[in-house]
C-alpha positions as CSV (number, residue, x, y, z in Angstrom):
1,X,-22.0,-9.9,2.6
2,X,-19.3,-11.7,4.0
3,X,-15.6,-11.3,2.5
4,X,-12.5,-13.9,3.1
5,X,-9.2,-12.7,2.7
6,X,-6.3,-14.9,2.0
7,X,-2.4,-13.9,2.7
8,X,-2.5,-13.1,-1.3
9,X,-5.1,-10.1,-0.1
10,X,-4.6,-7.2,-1.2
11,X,-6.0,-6.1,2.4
12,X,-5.0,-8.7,4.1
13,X,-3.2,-7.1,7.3
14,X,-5.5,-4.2,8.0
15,X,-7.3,-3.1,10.4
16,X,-10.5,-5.0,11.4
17,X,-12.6,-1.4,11.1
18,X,-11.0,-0.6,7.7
19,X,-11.9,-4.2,6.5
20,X,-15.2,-4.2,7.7
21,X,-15.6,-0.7,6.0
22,X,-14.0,-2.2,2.6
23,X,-16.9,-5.0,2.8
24,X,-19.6,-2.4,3.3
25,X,-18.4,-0.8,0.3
26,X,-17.7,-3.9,-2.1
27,X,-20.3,-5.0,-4.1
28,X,-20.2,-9.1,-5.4
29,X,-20.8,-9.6,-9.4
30,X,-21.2,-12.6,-11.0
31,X,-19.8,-13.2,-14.8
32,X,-19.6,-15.2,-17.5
33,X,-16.5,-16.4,-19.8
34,X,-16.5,-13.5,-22.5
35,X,-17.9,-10.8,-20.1
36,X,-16.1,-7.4,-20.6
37,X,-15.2,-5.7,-17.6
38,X,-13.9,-2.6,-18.6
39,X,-12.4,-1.7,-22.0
40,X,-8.7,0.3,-22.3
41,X,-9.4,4.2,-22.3
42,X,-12.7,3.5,-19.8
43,X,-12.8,5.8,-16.6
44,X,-11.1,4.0,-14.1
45,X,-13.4,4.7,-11.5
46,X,-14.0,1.2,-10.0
47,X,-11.3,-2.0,-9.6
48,X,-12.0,-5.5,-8.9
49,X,-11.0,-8.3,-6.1
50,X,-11.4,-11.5,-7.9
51,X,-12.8,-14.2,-5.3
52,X,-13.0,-17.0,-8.0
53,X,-12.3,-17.6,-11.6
54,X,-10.2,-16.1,-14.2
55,X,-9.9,-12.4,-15.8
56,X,-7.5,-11.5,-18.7
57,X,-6.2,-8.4,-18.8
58,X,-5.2,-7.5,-22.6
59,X,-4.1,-4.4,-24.3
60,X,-5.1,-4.6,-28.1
61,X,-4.4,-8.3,-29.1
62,X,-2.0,-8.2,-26.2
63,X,-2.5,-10.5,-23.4
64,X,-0.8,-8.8,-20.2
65,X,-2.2,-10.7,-17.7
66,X,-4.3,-13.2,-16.2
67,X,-5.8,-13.0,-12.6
68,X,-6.3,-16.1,-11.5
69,X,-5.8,-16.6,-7.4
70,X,-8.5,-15.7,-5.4
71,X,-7.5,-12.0,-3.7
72,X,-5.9,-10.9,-6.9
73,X,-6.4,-6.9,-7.4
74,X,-7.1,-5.9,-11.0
75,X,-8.2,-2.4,-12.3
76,X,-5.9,-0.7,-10.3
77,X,-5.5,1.6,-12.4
78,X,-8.5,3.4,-9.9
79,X,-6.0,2.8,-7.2
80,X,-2.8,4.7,-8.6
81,X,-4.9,8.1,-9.8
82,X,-5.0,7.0,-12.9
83,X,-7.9,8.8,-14.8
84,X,-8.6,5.8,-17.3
85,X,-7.6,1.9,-17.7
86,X,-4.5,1.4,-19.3
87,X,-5.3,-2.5,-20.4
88,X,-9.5,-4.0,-21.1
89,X,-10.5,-6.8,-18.4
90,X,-12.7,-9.6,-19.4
91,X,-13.8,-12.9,-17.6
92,X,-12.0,-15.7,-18.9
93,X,-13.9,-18.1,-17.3
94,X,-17.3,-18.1,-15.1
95,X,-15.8,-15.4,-12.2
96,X,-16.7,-14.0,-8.7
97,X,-15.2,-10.6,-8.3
98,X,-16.0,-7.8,-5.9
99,X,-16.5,-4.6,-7.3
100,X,-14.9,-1.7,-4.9
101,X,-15.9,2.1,-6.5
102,X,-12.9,4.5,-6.7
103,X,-14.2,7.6,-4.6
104,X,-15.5,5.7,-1.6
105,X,-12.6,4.1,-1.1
106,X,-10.1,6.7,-1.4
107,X,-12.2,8.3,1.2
108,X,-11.6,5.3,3.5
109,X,-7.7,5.4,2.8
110,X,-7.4,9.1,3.8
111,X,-9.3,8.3,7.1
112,X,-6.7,5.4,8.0
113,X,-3.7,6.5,7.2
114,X,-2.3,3.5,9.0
115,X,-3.9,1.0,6.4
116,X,-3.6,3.6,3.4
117,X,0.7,3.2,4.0
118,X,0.3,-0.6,4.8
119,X,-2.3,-0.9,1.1
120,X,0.5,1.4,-1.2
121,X,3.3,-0.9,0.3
122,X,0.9,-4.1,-0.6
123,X,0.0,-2.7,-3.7
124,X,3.6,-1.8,-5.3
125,X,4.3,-5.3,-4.4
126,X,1.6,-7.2,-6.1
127,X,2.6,-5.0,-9.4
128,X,5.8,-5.7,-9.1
129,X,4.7,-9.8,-9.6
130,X,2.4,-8.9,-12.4
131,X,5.0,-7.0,-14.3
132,X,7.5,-9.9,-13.2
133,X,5.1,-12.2,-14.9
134,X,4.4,-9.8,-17.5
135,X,8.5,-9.6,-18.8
136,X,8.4,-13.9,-18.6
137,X,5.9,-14.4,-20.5
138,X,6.7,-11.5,-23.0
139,X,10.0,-13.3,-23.7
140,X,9.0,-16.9,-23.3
């Protein structure tokens, strides 16, 4: 499978073995608008690159957010040691993702400790936008 990373990667910046490794692990899914990803209280044991389309993250009735640029992260909950989802995902429109399991992935952080630093610092700041767009739409 091939994988294209854009500068709004969450890995874009890594190492070309760590990358390649990432791909091996990711698996692409297709699905459809109303497709449930993963509900709130679900083991978060899996998180999601979204390639093309749209996924809402909601909590309750509660829109939070809304992935919608290709290389968005979401379900990183699996990401932060987080032992379940804190929000429910679902396809707001016809969406590619890639679907990265928990475990196997850790694993590969611990053996790079070059791209695990570079992904944490990557990471904090893509939350940071989310809960940046999160506050402005909360008061808008």
């Amino acid at each position: 499978m091939a994988m294209q990373f854009t500068q709004a990667d969450l890995f874009w910046g890594m190492s070309i073995d760590f990358v390649k490794s990432v791909t091996d692990l990711a698996v692409h899914i297709t699905c459809h608008k109303g497709d449930k990803l993963f509900d709130t209280g679900d083991t978060a044991n899996r998180f999601y690159v979204l390639l093309k389309g749209s996924v809402i993250m909601e909590r309750g009735k509660d829109k939070l957010y809304t992935a919608e640029q290709a290389g968005e992260i979401f379900g990183w909950s699996a990401l932060i040691h987080r032992e379940d989802y804190a929000a429910s995902a679902t396809c707001n429109t016809d969406s590619e993702l890639l679907n990265i399991k928990r475990e196997p992935f850790l694993k590969l952080l611990e053996a790079s400790p070059g791209d695990k630093a570079n992904l944490y610092e990557r990471l904090a700041k893509m939350l940071g936008s989310q809960l940046l767009e999160v506050y402005i739409t909360a008061t808008c």
